[in-house]
Each structure stands twice: as structure tokens, then as C-alpha cells.
N, C-alpha and C positions, 0 to 999 in steps of 0.2 A: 861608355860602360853600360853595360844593360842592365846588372844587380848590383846590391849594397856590397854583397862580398867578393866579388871583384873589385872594383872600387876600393874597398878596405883591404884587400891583398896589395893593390897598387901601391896605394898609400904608406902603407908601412915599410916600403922597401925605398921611402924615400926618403932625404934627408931634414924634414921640414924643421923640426924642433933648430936644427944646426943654422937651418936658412934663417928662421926666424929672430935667434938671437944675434946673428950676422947685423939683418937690417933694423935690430934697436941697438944694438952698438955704433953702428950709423946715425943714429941721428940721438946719441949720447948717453943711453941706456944700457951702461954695463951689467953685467951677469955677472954673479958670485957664487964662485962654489959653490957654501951652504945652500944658499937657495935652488938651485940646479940641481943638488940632490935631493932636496925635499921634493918640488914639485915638477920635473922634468916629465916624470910620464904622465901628469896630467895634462900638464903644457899640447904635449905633444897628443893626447886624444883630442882635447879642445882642437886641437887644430886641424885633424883627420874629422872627427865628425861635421864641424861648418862646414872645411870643405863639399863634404858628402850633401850636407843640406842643400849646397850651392847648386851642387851638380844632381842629385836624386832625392831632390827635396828629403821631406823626415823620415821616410825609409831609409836612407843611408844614411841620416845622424843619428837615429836611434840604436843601429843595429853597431855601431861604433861606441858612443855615448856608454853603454851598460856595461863598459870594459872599467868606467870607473864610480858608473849608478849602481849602486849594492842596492838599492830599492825596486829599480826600476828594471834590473836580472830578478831580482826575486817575486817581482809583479809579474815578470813575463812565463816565468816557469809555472806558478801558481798558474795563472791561466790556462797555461799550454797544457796541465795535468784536468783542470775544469773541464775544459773541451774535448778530452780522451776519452 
């Protein structure tokens, strides 16, 4: 991948969150409902953005990351208006 948002296009078209509670039921960590709808789309940025860190260091965890940073979308806009 050459940018963060490809990368992030990939990602989301993938089934990680599903993978994920797979391999902790595996090894004895069951998922519950409630909790799965509390925090499933968190889950699942955490785990889109690392990946991204992995692969395009903090430009790709960050440009993920602010899908559930309300401070850190609002730090970016702010700026982005600075610089205009």
C-alpha cells in the first residue's frame, strides 16, 4: 500500500473484528453480546489503525485512529483551518 487511505479502504472491507473474536474464543475468551455492542466499532478501529502503524507507521494509525479521537479530528481541522 502506498497511502494511509488505501490501506484504510482495505482494511475495512475486512473481516478483522470477526477474526479477532474467533482467535480469543480460542484460547477461552468468550464475547457477549452486550459487550460487542458497546464496544465492537472500537475494537475494530484499534485494530485497523495498529495494523496501519505496522505497515505505514503513524500516518496510517493516525488517519484511522480519529474515526474514534473526537480530540484529535478536532485538533486536525483546527489546524488544517490555521494553515489556510
Amino acid at each position: 500500500f502506498k497511502t494511509a487511505s488505501s490501506l484504510k479502504r482495505y482494511l475495512r472491507r475486512q473481516s478483522l473484528l470477526r477474526n479477532f473474536i474467533r482467535y480469543a474464543e480460542s484460547k477461552g475468551i468468550k464475547a457477549s453480546k452486550t459487550d460487542l455492542e458497546a464496544s465492537a466499532r472500537i475494537v475494530q478501529i484499534q485494530i485497523e489503525a495498529y495494523i496501519a502503524r505496522n505497515m505505514l507507521d503513524n500516518d496510517g494509525f493516525y488517519l484511522i485512529w480519529q474515526d474514534i479521537d473526537h480530540t484529535l479530528l478536532q485538533a486536525t481541522r483546527y489546524l488544517s483551518k490555521k494553515s489556510s
